[in-house]
C-alpha positions in Angstrom: 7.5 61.0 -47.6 5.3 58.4 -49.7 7.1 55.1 -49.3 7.5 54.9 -53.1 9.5 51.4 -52.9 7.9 48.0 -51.3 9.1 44.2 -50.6 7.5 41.9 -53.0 5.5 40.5 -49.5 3.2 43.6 -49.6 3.0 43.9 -53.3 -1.1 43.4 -55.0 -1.0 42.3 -58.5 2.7 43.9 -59.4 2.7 44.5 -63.4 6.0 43.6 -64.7 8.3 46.2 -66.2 10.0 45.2 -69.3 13.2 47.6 -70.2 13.9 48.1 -73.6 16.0 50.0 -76.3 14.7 50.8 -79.5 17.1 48.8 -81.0 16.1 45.6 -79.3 12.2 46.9 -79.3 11.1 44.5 -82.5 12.6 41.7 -80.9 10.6 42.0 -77.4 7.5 43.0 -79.6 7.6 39.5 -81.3 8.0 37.5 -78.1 5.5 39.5 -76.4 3.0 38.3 -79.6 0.9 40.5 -82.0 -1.7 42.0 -79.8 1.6 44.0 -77.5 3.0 44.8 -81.4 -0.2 46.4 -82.8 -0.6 48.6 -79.6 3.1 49.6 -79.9 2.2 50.8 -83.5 -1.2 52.5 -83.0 0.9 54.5 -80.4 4.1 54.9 -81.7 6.0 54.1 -78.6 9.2 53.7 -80.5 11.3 52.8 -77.0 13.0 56.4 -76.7 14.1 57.0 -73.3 11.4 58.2 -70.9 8.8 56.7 -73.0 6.3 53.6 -71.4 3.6 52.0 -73.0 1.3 49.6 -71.1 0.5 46.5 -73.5 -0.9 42.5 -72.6 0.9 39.6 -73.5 -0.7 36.8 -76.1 0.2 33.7 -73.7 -1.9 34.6 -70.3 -3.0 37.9 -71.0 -1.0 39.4 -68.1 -0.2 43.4 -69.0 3.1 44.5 -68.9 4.9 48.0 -68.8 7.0 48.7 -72.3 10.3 51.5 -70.8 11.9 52.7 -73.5 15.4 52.9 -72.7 16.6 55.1 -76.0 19.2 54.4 -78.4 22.7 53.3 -77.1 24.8 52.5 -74.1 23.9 55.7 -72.4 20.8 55.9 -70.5 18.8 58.9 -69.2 18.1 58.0 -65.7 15.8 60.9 -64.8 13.7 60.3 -68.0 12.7 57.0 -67.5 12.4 57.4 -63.6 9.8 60.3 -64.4 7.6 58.0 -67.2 7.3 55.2 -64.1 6.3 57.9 -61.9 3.5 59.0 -64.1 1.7 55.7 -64.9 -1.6 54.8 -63.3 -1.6 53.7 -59.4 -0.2 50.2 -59.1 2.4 47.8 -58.3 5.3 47.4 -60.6 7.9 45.0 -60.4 11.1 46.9 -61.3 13.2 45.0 -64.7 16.1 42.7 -63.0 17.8 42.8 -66.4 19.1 46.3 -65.4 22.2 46.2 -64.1 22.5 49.2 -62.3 18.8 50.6 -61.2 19.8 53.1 -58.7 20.1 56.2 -61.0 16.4 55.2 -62.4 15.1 54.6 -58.8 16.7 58.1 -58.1 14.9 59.3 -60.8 11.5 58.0 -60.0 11.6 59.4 -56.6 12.7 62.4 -57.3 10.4 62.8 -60.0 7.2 61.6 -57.5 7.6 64.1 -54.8 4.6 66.1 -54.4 4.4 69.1 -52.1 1.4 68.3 -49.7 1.3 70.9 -46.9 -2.1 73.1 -48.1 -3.6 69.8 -50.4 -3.9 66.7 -50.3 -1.9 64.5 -52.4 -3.4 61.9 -54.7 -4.7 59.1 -52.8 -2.2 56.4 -54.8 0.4 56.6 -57.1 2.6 53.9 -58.5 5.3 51.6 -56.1 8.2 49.4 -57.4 8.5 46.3 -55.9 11.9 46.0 -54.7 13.9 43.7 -53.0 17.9 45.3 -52.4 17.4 46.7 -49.0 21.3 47.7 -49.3 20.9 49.9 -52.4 17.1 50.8 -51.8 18.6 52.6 -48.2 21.1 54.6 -50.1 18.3 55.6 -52.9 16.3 56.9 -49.3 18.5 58.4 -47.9 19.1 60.9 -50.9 15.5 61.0 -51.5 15.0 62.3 -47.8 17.3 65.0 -48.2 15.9 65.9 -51.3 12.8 65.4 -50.1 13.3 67.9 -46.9 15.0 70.2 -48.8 12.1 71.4 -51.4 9.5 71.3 -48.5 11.6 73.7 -46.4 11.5 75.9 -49.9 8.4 75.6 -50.9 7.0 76.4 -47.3 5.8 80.2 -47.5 7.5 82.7 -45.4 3.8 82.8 -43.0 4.4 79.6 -41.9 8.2 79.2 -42.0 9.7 82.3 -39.9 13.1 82.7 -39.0 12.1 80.9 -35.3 10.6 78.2 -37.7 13.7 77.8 -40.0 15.8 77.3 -37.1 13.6 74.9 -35.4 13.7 72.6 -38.5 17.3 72.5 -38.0 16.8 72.1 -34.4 14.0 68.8 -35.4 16.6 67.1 -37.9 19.3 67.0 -35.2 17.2 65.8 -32.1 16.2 63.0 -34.6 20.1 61.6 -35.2 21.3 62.3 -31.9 22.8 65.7 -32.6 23.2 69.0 -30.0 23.1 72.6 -30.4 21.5 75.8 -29.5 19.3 78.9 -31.0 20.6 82.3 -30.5 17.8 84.7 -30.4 17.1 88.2 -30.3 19.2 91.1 -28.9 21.4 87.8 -27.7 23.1 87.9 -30.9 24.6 91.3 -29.9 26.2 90.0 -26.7 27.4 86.5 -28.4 28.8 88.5 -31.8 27.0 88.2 -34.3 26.2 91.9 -34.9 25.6 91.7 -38.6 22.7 88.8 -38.2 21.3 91.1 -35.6 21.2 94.4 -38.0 19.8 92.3 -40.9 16.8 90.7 -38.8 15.8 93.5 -36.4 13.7 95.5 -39.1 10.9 92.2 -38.3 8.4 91.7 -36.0 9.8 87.7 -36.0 13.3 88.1 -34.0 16.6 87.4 -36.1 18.3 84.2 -34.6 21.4 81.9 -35.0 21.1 77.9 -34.9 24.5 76.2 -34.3 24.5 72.2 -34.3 26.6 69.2 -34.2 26.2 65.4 -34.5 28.8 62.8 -34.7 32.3 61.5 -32.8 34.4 65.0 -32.0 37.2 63.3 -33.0 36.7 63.0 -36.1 37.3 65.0 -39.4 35.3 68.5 -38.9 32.7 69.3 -41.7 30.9 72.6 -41.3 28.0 73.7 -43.4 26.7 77.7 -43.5 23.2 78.1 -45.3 21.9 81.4 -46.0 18.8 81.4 -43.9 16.3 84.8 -45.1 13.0 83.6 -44.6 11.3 86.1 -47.0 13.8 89.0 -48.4 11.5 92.4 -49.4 15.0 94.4 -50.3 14.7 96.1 -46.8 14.7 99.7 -47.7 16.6 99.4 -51.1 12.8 97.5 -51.6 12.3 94.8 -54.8 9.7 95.7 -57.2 6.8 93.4 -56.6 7.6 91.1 -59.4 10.9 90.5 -57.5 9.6 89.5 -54.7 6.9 87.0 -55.6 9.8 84.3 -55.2 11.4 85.6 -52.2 10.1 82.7 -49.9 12.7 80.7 -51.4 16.1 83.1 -50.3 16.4 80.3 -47.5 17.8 78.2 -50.3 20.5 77.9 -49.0 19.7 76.9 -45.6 17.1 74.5 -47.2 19.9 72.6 -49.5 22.3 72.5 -46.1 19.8 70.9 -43.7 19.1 68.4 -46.8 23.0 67.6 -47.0 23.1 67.3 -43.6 20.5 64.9 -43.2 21.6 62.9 -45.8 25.2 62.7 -44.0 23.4 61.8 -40.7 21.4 59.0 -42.3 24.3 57.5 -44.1 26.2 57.7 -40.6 29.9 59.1 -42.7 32.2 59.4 -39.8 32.8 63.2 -39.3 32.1 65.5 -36.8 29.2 67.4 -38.6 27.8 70.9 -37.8 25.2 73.0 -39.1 25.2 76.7 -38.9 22.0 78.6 -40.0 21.7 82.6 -39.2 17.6 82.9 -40.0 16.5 86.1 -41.0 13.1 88.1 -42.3 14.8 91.2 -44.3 11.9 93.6 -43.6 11.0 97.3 -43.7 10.6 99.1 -40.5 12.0 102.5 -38.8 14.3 100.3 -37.0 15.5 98.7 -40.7 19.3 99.3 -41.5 20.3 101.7 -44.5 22.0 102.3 -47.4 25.7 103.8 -45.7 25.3 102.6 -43.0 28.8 101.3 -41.5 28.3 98.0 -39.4 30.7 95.7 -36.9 31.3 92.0 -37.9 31.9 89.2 -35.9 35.3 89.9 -37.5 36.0 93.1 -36.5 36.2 94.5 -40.3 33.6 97.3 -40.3 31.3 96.9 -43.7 29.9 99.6 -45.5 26.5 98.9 -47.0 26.2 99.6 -50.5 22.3 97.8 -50.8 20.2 96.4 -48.0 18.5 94.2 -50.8 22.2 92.5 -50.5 21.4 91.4 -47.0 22.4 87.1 -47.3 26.1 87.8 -47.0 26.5 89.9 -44.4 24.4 87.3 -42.1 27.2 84.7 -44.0 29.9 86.3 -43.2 29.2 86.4 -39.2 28.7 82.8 -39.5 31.4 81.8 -41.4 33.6 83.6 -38.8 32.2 81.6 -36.1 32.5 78.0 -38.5 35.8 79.3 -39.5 37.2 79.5 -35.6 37.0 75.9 -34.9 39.3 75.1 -38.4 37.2 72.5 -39.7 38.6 70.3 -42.7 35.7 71.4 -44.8 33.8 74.6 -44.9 30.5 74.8 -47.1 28.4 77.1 -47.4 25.4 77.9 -49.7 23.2 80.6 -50.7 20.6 81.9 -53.2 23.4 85.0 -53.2 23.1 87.0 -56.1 21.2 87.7 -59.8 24.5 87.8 -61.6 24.9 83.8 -61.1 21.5 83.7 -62.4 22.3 85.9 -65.5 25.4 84.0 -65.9 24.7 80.4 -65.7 20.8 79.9 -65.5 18.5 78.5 -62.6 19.2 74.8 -63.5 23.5 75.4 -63.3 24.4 76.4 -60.0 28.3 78.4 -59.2 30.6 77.6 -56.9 33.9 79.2 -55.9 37.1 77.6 -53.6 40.5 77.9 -53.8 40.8 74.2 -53.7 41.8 72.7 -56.9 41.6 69.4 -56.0 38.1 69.2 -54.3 36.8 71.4 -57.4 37.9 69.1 -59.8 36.2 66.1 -57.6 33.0 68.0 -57.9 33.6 68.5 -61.5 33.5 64.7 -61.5 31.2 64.0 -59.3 28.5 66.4 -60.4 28.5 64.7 -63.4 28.0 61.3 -62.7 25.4 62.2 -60.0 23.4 64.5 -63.1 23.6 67.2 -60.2 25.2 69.9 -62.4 27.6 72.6 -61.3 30.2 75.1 -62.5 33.2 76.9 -61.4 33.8 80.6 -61.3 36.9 81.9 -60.1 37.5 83.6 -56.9 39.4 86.5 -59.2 41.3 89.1 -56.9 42.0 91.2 -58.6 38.3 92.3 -58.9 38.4 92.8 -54.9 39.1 96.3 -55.2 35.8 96.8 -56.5 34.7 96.1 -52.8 37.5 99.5 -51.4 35.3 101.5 -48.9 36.8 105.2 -48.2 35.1 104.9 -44.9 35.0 101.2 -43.6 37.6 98.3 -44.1 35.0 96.9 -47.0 31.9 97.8 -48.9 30.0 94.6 -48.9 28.8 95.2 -52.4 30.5 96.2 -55.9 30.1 100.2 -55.9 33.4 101.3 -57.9 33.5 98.7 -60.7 30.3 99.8 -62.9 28.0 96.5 -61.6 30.6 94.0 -62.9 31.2 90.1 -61.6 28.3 90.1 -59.4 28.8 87.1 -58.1 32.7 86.7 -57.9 32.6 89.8 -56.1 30.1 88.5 -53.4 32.6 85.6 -53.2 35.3 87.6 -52.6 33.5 89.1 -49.9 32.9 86.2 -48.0 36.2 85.3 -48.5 37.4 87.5 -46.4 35.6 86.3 -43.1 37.6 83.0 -44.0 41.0 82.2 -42.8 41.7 78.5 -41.1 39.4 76.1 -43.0 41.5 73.9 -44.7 38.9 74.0 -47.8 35.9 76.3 -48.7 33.5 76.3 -50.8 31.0 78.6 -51.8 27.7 78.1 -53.7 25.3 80.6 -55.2 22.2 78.5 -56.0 18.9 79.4 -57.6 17.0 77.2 -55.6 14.1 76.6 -57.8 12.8 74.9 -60.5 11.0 77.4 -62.8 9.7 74.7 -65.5 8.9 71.0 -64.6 11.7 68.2 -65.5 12.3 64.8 -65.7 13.5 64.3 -61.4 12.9 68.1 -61.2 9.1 69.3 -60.6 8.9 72.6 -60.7 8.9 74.7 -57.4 12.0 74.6 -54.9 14.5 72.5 -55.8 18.0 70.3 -54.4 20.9 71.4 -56.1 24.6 70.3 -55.6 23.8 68.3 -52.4 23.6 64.9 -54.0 26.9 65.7 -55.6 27.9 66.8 -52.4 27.2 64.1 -50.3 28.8 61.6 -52.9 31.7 63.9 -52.5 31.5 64.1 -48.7 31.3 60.3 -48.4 34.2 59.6 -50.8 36.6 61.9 -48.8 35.7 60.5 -45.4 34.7 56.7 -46.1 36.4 55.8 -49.6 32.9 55.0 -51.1 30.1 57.4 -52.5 
């Protein structure tokens, strides 16, 4: 990443940013003199958030940055991050009058990522000269997660196999100090992960299992699962070709875990972390798994397969079995899962399911004041019995109840794999961003992590 932030030592030239409201915008207008006032009215920069006008002061000449700020107590962070991030290449001093930057620091890092791999990025873009190295860290830290996290998504499935996925995990965990191991191959048969195994064997790139831990063992356990399908064709229920055109990004969830993680890592929170990513290609081949088929879990319950194009939680549920054995205090896991969120809620709203009252209404909270939306949907049980198999213990799909609660029923079938977590969550992300936003460019996209980690540090340090 771009170091986007400098010390005032390595600034050239910094051009001050002047914050400002619209209703305080005459007022700085008349100090600033009438050459910064006849600029402001030939362009109508009216001070509305996320708007920035570049005028020159009457005394010396010097230019300054105008950031509207909008009307009210109530600022839009992201908005006026993303109008620093566009201005020309330079050095800006960042207003001191602000008194909390951090959310508009967030938002002009999140809004300057670029994805770089196959170009190159633009030789300069703007810097703010800052000088908090306390609150600058914390602003990094997120912005490295984020950062990892839409790379991961926006890599294609050529260069980013399942070997390649779990390598990535492997890479983020040598650099904090962390241990694991990769489960490859026909090994996932003998260590019990049958269901990993069936998903990934249609490929020519070996299905595989990456299991990691950093921190004390003593302390309080926090597991993450991320859904790890490389590319996802359907299998042999295929996707039409305009379905599949996205399909690089159904490691989402994997993606959004590994950028969690390594914001946890960073911050150093005191828990025993672990990361478990089953990375799979769902391919076509004679060797692909069907439609009725019956399979083993990790578990024991036999599944019946209703759709191969539903391929992400069976590969869940075997590693939520193995998560779930060691009883951690918290169980995440996240997944681009199923349409019906989608259809539901939108790509920009992403669903999440627990049991846990308490922890959802933290994330209720916490979502919000991080602008890292999510919503609730109920694990409903009733609507399990739209999962009966007559030949297995479970279909992993809804075949009886006409199509209904799409994604409630895919919870439901993960919640069977978990017993001894003391909470669980489930999230069914998009993934992506499908039109570019203020701290959102389009292409893969962070969502619920920052909201998670503010959640995660809370619980286990008493500050987010």
């Amino acid at each position: 990443m771009r170091d986007l932030f400098i010390d005032p030592s390595e600034a050239s030239n910094p051009i001050q940013l002047v914050a400002v409201g619209e209703s305080g915008l005459a007022e700085t207008l008349k100090a600033l003199g009438p050459q910064a006032e006849a600029v402001c009215g030939l362009q109508k920069f009216t001070a509305q958030a996320g708007m920035a006008q570049i005028v020159m002061g009457s005394e010396d000449d010097r230019p300054f940055v105008l950031l509207g700020l909008g009307a009210g107590d109530e600022i839009d962070a992201f908005k006026i991050g993303a109008a620093i991030s566009a201005l020309p290449a330079n050095d800006y001093v960042f207003p001191v009058e602000l008194a909390d930057p951090a959310p508009i620091l967030l938002g002009f890092g999140l809004s300057s990522y670029r994805f770089t791999r196959y170009r190159d990025a633009p030789p300069e873009a703007p810097r703010l000269v800052l000088s908090d190295a306390a609150e600058l860290q914390r602003v990094r830290t997120i912005l490295n997660g984020v950062y990892l996290t839409r790379d991961l998504i926006n890599t294609p499935a050529n260069d980013l196999g399942p070997a390649d996925l779990a390598a990535a995990v492997r890479a983020l965990f040598d650099r904090h100090g962390g241990k694991g191991e990769v489960i490859e191959g026909d090994s996932l048969l003998a260590r019990g992960f049958p269901m990993v195994h069936t998903v990934g064997r249609a490929s020519s790139r070996p299905p595989c299992l990456a299991d990691f831990t950093w921190g004390d063992e003593a302390a309080p356990k926090v597991t993450l699962v991320g859904k790890g399908v490389v590319f996802d064709t359907g299998g042999l229920d295929i996707k039409p070709s305009n379905a599949m055109l996205l399909m690089k990004k159904d490691m989402g969830g994997a993606a959004n875990v590994l950028g969690l993680a390594s914001m946890i890592m960073e911050a150093e929170v005191p828990v025993r972390l672990r990361v478990i990513v089953p990375c799979v290609e769902n391919a076509v081949s004679g060797d692909a798994f069907r439609p009725g088929d019956v399979l083993e879990s990790r578990k024991g319950l036999t599944v019946e397969i209703g759709n191969t194009d539903a391929e992400g939680r069976l590969i869940l549920a075997d590693a939520l079995v193995l998560a779930d054995d060691e009883k951690p205090d918290l169980l995440i896991d996240m997944a681009t899962l199923t349409g019906a969120a989608r259809v539901a809620l939108g790509p920009d709203l992403p669903a999440f399911f627990t049991n846990d009252d308490a922890i959802a209404q933290d994330l209720d909270v916490m979502s919000e004041a991080a602008a890292d939306p999510l919503w609730r949907l109920p694990l409903w049980q009733p609507y399990m019995r739209y999962l009966d198999s007559k030949v297995a213990d479970i279909n992993h799909i809804n075949t009886t109840g006409g199509g209904f609660a799409g994604s409630i029923t895919a919870a439901l079938f993960l919640s069977r794999f978990v017993e001894k977590a003391a909470s669980w969550v489930h999230f069914d992300i998009y993934g992506w961003t499908p039109v570019e936003r203020p701290g959102r460019p389009a292409g893969g996209e962070a969502q619920g992590i920052r909201c998670l980690f503010d959640l995660i540090a809370d619980r286990y340090t008493g500050k987010s």
